[in-house]
C-alpha positions as CSV (number, residue, x, y, z in Angstrom):
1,X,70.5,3.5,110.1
2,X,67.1,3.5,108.1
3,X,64.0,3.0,110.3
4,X,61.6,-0.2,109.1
5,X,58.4,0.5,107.6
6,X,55.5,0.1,110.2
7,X,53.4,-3.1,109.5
8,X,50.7,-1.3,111.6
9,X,48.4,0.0,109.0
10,X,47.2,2.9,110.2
11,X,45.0,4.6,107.6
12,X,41.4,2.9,106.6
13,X,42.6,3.7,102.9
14,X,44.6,0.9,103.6
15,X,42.2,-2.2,103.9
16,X,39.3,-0.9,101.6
17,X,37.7,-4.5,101.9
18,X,36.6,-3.6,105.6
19,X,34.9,-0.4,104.8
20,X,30.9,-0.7,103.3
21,X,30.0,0.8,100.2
22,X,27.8,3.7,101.6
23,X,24.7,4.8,99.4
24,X,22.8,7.9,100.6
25,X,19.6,7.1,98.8
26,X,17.5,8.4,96.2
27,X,17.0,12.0,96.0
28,X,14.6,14.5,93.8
29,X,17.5,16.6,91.4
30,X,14.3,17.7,89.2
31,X,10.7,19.2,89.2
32,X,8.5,16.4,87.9
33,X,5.3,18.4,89.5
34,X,2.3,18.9,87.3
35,X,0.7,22.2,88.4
36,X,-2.1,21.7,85.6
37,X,-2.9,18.6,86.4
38,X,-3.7,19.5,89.6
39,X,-5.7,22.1,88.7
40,X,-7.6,19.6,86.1
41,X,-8.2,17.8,89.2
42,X,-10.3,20.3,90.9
43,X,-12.4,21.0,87.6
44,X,-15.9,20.4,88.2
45,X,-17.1,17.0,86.5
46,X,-19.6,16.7,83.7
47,X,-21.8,14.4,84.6
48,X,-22.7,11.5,82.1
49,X,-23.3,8.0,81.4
50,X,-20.1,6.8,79.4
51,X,-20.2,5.1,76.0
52,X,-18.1,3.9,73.2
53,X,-20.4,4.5,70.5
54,X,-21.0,8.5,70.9
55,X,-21.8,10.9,73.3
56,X,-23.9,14.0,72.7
57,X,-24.8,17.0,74.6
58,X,-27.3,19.8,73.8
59,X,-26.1,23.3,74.2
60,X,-28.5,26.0,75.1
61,X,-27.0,28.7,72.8
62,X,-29.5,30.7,71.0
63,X,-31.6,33.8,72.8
64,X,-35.3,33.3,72.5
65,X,-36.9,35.6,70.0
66,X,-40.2,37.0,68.5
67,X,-41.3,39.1,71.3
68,X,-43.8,41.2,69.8
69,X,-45.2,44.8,70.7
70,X,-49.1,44.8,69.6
71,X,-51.4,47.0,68.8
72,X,-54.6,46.7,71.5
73,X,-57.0,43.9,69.5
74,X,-54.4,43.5,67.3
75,X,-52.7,39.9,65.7
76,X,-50.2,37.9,68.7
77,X,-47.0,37.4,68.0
78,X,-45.8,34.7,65.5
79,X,-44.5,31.6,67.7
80,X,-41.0,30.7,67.6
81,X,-38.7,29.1,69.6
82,X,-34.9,28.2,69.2
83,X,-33.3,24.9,68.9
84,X,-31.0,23.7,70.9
85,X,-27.1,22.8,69.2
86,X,-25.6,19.2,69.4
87,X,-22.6,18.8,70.6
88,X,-20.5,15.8,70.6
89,X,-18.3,14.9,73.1
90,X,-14.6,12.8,72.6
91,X,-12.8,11.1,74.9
92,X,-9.4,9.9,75.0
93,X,-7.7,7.0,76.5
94,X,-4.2,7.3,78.4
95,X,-2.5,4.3,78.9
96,X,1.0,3.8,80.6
97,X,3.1,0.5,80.6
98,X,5.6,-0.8,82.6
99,X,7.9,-4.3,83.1
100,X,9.2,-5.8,85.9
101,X,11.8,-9.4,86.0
102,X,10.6,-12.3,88.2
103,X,13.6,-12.5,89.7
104,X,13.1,-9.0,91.1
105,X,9.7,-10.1,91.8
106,X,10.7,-12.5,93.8
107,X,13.6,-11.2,95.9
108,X,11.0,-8.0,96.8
109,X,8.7,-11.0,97.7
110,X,10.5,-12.9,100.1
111,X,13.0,-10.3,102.0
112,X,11.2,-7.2,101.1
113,X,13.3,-4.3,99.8
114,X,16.5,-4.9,102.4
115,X,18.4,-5.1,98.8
116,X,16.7,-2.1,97.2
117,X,17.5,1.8,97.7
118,X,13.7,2.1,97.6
119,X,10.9,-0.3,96.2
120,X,11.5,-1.6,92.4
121,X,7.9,-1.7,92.2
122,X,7.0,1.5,93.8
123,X,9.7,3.3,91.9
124,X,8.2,2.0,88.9
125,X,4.3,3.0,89.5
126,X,5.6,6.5,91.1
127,X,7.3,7.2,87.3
128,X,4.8,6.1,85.4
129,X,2.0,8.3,87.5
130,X,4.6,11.1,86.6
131,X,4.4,10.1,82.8
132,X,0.4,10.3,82.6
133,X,0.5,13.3,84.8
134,X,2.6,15.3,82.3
135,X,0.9,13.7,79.6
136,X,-2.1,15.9,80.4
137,X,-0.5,18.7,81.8
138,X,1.3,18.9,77.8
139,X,-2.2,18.5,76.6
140,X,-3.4,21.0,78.7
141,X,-3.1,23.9,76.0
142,X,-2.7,22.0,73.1
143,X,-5.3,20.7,70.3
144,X,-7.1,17.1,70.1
145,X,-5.2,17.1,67.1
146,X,-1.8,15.8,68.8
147,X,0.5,18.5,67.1
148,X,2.7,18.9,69.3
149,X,5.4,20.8,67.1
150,X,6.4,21.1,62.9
151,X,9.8,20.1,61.6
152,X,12.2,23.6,61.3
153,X,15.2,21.5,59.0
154,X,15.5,17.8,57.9
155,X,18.9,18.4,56.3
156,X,21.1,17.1,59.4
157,X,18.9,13.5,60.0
158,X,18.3,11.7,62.1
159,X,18.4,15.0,63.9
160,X,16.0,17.4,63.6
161,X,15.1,21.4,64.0
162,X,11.7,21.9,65.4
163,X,9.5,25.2,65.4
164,X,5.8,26.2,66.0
165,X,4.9,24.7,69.0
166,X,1.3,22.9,68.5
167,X,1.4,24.4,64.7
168,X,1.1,28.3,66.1
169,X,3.7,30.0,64.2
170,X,7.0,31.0,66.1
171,X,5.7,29.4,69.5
172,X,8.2,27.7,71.7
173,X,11.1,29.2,70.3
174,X,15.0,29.2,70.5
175,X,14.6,32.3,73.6
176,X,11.2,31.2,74.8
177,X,10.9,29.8,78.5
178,X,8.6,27.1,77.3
179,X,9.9,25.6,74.2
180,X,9.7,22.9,71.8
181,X,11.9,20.8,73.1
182,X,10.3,20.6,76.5
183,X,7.5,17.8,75.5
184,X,10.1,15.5,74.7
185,X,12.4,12.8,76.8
186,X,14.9,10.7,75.5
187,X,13.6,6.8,74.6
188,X,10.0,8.6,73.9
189,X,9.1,7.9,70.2
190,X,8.0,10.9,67.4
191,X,6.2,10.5,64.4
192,X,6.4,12.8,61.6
193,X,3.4,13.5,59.2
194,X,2.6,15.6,56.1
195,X,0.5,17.7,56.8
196,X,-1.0,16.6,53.2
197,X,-3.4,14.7,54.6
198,X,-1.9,14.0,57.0
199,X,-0.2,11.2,56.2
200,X,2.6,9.3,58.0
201,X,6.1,9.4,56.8
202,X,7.5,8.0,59.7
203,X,8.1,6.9,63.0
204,X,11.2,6.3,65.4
205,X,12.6,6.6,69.5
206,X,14.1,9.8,70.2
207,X,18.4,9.3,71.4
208,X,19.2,12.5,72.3
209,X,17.5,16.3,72.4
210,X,19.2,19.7,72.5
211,X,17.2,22.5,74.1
212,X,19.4,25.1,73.1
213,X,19.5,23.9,69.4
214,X,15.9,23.0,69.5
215,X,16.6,19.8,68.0
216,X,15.5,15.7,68.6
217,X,17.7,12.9,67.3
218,X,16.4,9.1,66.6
219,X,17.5,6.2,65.9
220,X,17.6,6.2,62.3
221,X,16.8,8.8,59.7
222,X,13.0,9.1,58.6
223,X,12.4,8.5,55.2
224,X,10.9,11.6,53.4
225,X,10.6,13.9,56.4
226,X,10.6,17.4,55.1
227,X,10.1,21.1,56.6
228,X,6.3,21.5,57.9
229,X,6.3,17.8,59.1
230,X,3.4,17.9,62.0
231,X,5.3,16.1,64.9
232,X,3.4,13.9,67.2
233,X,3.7,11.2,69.6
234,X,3.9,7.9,68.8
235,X,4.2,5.6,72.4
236,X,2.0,2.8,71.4
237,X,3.6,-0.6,70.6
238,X,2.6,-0.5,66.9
239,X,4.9,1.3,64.8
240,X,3.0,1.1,61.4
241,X,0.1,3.3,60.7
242,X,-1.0,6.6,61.1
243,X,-4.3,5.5,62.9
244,X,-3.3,2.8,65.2
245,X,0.7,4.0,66.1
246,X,0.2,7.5,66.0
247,X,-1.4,10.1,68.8
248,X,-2.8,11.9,65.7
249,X,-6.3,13.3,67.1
250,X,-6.1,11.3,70.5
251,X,-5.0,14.7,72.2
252,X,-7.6,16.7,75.1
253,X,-9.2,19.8,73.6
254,X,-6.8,22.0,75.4
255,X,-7.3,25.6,76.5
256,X,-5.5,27.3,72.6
257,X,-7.9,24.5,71.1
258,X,-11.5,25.5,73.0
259,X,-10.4,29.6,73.0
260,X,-9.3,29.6,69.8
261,X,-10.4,26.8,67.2
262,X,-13.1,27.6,64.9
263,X,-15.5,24.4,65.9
264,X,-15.3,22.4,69.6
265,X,-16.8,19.1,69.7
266,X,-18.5,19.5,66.2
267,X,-19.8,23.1,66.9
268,X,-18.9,25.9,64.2
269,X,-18.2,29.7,66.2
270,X,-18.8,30.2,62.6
271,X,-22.1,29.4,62.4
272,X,-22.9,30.1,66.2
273,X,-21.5,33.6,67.0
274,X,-22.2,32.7,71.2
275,X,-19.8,29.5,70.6
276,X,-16.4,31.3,70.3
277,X,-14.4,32.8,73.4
278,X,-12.6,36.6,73.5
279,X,-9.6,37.0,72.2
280,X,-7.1,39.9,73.1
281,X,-4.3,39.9,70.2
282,X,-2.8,43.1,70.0
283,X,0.1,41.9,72.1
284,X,1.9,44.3,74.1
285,X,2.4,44.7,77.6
286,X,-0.6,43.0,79.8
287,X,-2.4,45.3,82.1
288,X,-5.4,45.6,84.6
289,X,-7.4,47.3,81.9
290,X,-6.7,44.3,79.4
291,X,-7.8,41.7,82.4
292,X,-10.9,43.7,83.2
293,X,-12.0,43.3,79.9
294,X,-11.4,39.7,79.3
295,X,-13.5,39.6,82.3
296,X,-16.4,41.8,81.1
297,X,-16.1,39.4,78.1
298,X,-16.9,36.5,80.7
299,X,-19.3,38.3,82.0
300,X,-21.2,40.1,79.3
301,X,-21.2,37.0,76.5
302,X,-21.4,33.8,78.8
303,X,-23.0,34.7,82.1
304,X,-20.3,33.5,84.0
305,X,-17.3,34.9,86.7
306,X,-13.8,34.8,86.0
307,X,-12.5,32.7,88.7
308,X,-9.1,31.6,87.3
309,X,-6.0,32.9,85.4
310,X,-3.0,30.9,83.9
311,X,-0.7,33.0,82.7
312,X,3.4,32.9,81.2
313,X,5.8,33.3,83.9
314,X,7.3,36.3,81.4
315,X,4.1,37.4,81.4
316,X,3.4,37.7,85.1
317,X,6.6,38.9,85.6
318,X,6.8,41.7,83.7
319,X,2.9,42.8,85.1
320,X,4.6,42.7,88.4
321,X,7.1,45.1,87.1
322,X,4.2,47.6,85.4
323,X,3.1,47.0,89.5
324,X,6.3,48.0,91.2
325,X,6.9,50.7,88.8
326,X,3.6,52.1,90.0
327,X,4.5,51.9,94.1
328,X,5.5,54.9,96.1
329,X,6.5,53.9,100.0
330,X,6.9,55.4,103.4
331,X,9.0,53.0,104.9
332,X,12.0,52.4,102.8
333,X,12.5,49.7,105.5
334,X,9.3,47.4,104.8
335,X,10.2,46.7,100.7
336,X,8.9,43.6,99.5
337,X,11.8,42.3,96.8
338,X,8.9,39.5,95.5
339,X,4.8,40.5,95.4
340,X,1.9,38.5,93.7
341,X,-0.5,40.8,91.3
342,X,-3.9,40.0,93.1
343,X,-7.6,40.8,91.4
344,X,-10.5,40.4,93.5
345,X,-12.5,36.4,93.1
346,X,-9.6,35.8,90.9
347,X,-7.0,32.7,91.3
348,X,-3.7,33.1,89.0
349,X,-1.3,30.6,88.3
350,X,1.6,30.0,86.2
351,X,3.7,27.2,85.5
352,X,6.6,26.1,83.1
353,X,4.3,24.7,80.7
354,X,2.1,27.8,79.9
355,X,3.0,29.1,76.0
356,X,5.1,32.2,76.2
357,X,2.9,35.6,75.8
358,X,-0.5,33.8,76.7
359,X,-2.7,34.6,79.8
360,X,-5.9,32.7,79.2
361,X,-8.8,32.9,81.5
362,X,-11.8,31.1,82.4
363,X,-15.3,30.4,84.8
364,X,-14.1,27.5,86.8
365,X,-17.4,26.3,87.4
366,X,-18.9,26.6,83.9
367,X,-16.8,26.7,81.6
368,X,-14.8,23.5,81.3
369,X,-14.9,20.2,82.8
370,X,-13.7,17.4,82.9
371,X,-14.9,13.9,82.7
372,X,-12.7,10.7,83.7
373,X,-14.0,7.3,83.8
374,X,-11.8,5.6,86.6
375,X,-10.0,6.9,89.8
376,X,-6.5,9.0,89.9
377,X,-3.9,7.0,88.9
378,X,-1.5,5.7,91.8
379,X,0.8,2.9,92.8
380,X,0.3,-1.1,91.6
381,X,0.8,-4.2,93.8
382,X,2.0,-7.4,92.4
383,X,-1.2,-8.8,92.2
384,X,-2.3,-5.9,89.9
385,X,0.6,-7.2,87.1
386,X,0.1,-9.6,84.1
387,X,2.9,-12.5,83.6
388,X,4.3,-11.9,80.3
389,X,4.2,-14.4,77.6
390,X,7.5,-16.2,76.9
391,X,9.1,-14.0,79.1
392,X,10.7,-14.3,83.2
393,X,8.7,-10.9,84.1
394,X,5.4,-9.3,85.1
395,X,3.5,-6.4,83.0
396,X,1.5,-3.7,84.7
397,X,-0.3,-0.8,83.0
398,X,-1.9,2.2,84.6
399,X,-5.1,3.6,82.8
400,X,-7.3,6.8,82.1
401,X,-10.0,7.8,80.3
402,X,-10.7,10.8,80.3
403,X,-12.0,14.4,78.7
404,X,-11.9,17.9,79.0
405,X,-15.0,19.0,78.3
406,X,-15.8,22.7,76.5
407,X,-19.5,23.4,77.9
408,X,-19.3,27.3,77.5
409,X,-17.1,28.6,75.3
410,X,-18.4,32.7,76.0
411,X,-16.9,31.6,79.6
412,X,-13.0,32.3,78.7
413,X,-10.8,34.4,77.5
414,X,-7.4,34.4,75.5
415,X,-4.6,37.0,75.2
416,X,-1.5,36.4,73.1
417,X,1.6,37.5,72.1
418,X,2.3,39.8,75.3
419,X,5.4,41.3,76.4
420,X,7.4,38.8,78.4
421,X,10.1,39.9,81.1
């Protein structure tokens, strides 16, 4: 005869309504670290009373002259004495926004965050410290103008080829580590300008990005966009004008911009031959002859020390392989697989957002500063949040003004399009 079918439930499977809904928390699947910003952190200050109307600073950049060999009771030497250069200092203002519902508010408020995998609030504050944090790290080798890229192809809107990272030609390309795409998360908005001007064509929130493809998509096709298009951001709640929506010139002089730009903070390298930096472009493989130079250059034309070197990651790798090349060993037992090239008073570092084939070098102490108006950025309280007009939630923004500051330009050095590995 059959055998009955056990009422005895014997598998958990069985009664899912008495098992809890396990969550194992948040965990970090990214890097969201900044290496430049801390590094920006442990520049020294320049030291100045703030104001909104203009800041200037004089530069001691011209060599007394007129020194004059004399015959005995003869005429003195004609008086001179150089003038100092004004420079004028800009600084920008970084501002980061976030929202937050009463009712979430208010739950956090009375039971804390039993109902939460981690604080709303503190989530919240954490990602947007991350947002200004990159902010500058981007800006870190950039120009104040805000280019962050030019438009490759237009023909496939609303998605678009990008190329020339920060308007450099072939930077940030389809094979390079760092690359166009890189500056750009989904929901950010773009704005595309002619370079004509520049003028705005127009602006929209990026729905999707492909690194491989180098392209952005938005939401809707922009109206006249065309090849050579300087793309910027544009994060600000106005979404009209060039000047008030647009990040056009609201970018830190970066390290490209105060090594390589013809005038910093109003100052023509032009006209002053001491105001420009050294600039190694032969490309090829770097080398400890190429880095003793740049730091002779420090030396020699603005009286400083090379203290620090950010290089590519291609570009310290494949100096590590010159180094290894280079070894002979006695103990085939004590191989290092990983080393660090090393240089005597010199820090290097290296990060995903250093431009492929660049080492650039500078005087830590005098050569760049930084200036910032209020403290780091960190977490808000609830108290720190405006209530929103019309609307159930709370508004807190995170601020910071602040500068990087070219005080020596003699007191860095660039090298570009080296050999990467």
């Amino acid at each position: 005869m059959a055998q009955l079918t056990y009422g005895v439930t014997t598998s958990g499977v069985d009664l899912p309504s008495i098992w809890r809904k396990i969550q194992a928390g948040i965990v970090v699947a990214a890097q969201f670290g900044v290496e430049e910003w801390n590094d920006t952190m442990k520049l020294e200050n320049f030291e100045t009373n703030w104001s909104a109307r203009e800041i200037t600073v004089e530069l001691d950049i011209l060599q007394g002259y007129g020194a004059a060999s004399i015959l005995e009771g003869g005429k003195e030497a004609n008086p001179s004495t150089p003038a100092t250069v004004t420079a004028t200092i800009t600084w920008i203002f970084i501002n980061k926004r976030f929202t937050i519902s009463k009712t979430a508010q208010y739950i956090q408020q009375q039971q804390g965050v039993k109902g939460q995998l981690e604080s709303q609030l503190r989530w919240q504050s954490k990602k947007a410290v991350q947002a200004i944090r990159a902010k500058v790290g981007d800006m870190f080798y950039g120009f104040s103008t805000g280019t962050v890229c030019l438009l490759s192809a237009v023909g496939g809107a609303p998605t678009y080829t990008l190329k020339d990272m920060f308007g450099i030609a072939a930077l940030g390309g389809t094979t390079a580590n760092r690359r166009n795409t890189d500056f750009f998360q989904i929901g950010s908005r773009v704005a595309f300008l002619n370079p004509a001007g520049p003028a705005l064509r127009g602006m929209d929130r990026i729905t999707a990005l492909d690194r491989t493809a180098q392209t952005i998509t938005t939401a809707g096709a922009i109206a006249g966009a065309a090849i050579g298009d300087l793309v910027v951001f544009a994060d600000n709640v106005e979404n009209t004008t060039l000047a008030g929506g647009t990040e056009r010139n609201l970018a830190l002089i970066g390290l490209l911009d105060s090594t390589t730009s013809t005038s910093v903070h109003g100052v023509s390298g032009a006209v002053q031959p001491k105001w420009t930096s050294y600039q190694d472009t032969a490309g090829g493989r770097f080398n400890g002859i190429r880095l003793r130079k740049m730091k002779q250059a420090i030396e020699n034309n603005g009286g400083g020390s090379m203290t620090d070197v950010w290089w590519a990651n291609g570009v310290e790798n494949d100096v590590l392989a010159q180094l290894q090349a280079g070894l002979r060993f006695s103990d085939a037992y004590a191989l290092e697989m990983d080393g660090a090239p090393k240089s005597k008073g010199v820090t290097f570092h290296t990060s995903r957002r250093v431009p492929d084939g660049y080492v650039f070098a500078f005087d830590k102490k005098n050569s760049i500063r930084k200036m910032v108006l209020l403290p780091e950025p960190s977490s808000v309280a609830f108290d720190d949040g405006l209530k929103m007009q019309d609307d159930s939630g709370t508004l807190f923004g995170l601020d910071y003004p602040c500068a990087l500051v070219t005080q020596n330009r003699s007191n860095a050095a660039l090298a570009s399009g080296l050999t990467q590995s």
